[in-house]
N, C-alpha and C positions, 0 to 999 in steps of 0.2 A: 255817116261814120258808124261801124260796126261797135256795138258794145262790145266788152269782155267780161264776162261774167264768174265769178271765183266762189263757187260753192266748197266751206270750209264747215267742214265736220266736228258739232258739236262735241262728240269725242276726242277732239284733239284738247278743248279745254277740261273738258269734265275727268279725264281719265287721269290729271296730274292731282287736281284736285282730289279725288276719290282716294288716291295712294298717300297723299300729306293728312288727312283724315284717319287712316286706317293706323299711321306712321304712332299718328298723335296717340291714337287711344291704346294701341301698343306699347309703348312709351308709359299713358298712364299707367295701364296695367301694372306694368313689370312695379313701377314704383313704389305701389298698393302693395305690390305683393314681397318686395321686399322690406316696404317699413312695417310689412306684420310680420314676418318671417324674424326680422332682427328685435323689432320691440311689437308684441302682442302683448295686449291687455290678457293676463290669465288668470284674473281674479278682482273681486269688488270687498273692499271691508268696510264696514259699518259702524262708526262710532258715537254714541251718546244718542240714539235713537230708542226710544220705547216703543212708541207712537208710531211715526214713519217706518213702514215693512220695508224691511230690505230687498225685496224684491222689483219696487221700483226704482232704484237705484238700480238692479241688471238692467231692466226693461230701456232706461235710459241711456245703460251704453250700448252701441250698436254690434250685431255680431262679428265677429272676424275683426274686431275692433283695433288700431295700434296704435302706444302711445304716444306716437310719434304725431298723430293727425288728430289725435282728441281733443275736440274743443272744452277746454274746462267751462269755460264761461257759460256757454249755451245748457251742459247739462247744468250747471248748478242754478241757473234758472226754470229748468223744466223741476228740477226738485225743488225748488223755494214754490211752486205751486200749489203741493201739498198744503191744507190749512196748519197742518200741527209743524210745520219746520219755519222755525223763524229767521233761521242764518244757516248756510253750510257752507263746508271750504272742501275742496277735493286735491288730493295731491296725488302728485305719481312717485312711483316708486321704482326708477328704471335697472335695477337691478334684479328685482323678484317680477315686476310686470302686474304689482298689486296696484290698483288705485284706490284710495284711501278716501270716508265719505264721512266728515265729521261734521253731524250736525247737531245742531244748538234748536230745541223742540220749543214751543208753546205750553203753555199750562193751563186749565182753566178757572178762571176765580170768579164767575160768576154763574149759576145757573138760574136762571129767571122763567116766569113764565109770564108773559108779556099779553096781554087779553087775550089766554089761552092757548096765546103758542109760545114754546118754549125755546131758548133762546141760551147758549151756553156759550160765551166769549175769554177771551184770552187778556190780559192784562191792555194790550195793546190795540183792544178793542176788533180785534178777528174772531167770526163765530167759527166754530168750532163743530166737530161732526157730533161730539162724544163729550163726557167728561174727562174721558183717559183716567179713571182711576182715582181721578179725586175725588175727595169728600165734600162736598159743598152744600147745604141748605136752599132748599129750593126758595124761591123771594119774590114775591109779587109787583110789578112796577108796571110805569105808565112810559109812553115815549119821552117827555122831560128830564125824566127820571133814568133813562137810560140814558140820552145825550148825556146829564150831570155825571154819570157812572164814568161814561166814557172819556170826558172831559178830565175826571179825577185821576183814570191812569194813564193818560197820555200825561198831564201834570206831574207825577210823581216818577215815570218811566224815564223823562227828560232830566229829573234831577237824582236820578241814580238810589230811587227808593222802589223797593220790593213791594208791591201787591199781594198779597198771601192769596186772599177770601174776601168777597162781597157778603155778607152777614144776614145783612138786615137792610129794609128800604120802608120809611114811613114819612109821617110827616112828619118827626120830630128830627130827621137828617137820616144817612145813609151810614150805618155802622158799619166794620171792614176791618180784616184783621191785616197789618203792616209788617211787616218784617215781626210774623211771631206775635203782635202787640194789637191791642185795642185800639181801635180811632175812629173816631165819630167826625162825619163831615157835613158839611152844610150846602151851601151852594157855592159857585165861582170860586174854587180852591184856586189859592195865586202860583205861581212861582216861588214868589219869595217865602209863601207858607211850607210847601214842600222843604224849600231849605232848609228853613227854621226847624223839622218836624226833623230833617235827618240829623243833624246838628243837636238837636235836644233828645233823639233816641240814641245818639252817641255817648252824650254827656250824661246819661240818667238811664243807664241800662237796666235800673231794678223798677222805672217810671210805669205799670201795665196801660196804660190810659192818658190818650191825647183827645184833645178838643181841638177842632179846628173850625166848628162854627162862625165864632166870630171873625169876621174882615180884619184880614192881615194879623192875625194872632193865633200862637197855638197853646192851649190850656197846659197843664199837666197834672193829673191826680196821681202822687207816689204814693195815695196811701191804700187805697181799697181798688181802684179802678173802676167805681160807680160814681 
């Protein structure tokens, strides 16, 4: 019995598909090119930033950019990068094509010099490139002594108390200026001391001087602050 043989020409498949391909990315194009043509990003504004150059804030939106396609989320993750940005929020402005870049910075309240290397963090316990401008007293400490640092403003950041300045670091406890005020700390600062400490700088606004040494208690001198 004779075969029949049917030689079918890979072009017959490949050539529909090569045209549904070409379709596609034409298609995209055009799209591209019309969600920038109707909404382009034509500008970046920058608010509450010292520290964080505005310039990477451009670098992060992409060129020929539109607001139509910008993923908020992504940049304001490549900006939360930055050590000195601690929160940002980005909005669009589909009218002007301005996108708006307000960030909430870092500060630093400790500069140390830690066996020799020096060591500049932020309330929340991020180092830091720089001081950024603060004033701070340089403070000599050990690793313990920095965990305890760190352990103190992650403590007081949780209960909604300010960090000013790291001061002083010995062995008679870890002096720190709070919201404005004197405080002298010990070891294992609680929670409930935090509270106590914002609650009594509430109630005693002319108090310059807390103790916090002792376990679950906070002092107060309202009269000289030593």
């Amino acid at each position: 019995m004779a075969r029949l043989l049917l030689w079918i020409s890979p072009g017959r498949f490949l050539r529909p598909l090569a045209i549904s391909v070409v379709v596609a990315l034409l298609t995209a194009s055009a799209a591209l090119i019309v969600s920038y043509l109707l909404f382009p990003v034509t500008g970046i504004e920058v608010k509450g930033a010292r520290m964080f150059p505005e310039s990477e804030a451009w670098e992060a939106v992409p060129d020929h950019a539109s607001l139509l396609l910008l993923n908020l989320d992504a940049l304001e993750r490549r900006i939360k990068d930055n050590p000195w940005v601690k929160g940002v929020e980005m909005m669009k402005d589909w009218e002007s094509g301005i996108v708006t870049v307000e960030v909430e910075e870092r500060r630093a309240v400790l500069d140390g010099d830690l066996g020799g290397r020096r060591i500049v963090l932020s309330a929340d316990g991020t180092e830091l490139p720089g001081l950024g401008g603060a004033a701070l007293k340089r403070v000599g400490l050990d690793e313990v002594q920095l965990e305890e640092i760190l352990r103190i403003g992650e403590v007081l950041e949780e209960n909604g108390v300010v960090l000013d300045s790291v001061d002083e670091v010995d062995a008679g406890g870890i002096e720190a200026t709070v919201e404005g005020r004197r405080v002298l700390f010990g070891v294992a600062v609680g929670e409930g001391q935090a509270r106590t400490l914002k609650g009594l700088m509430e109630q005693y606004p002319e108090a310059p001087y807390f103790d916090l040494r002792s376990p679950e208690r906070v002092v107060i001198d309202a009269r000289s602050g030593g």
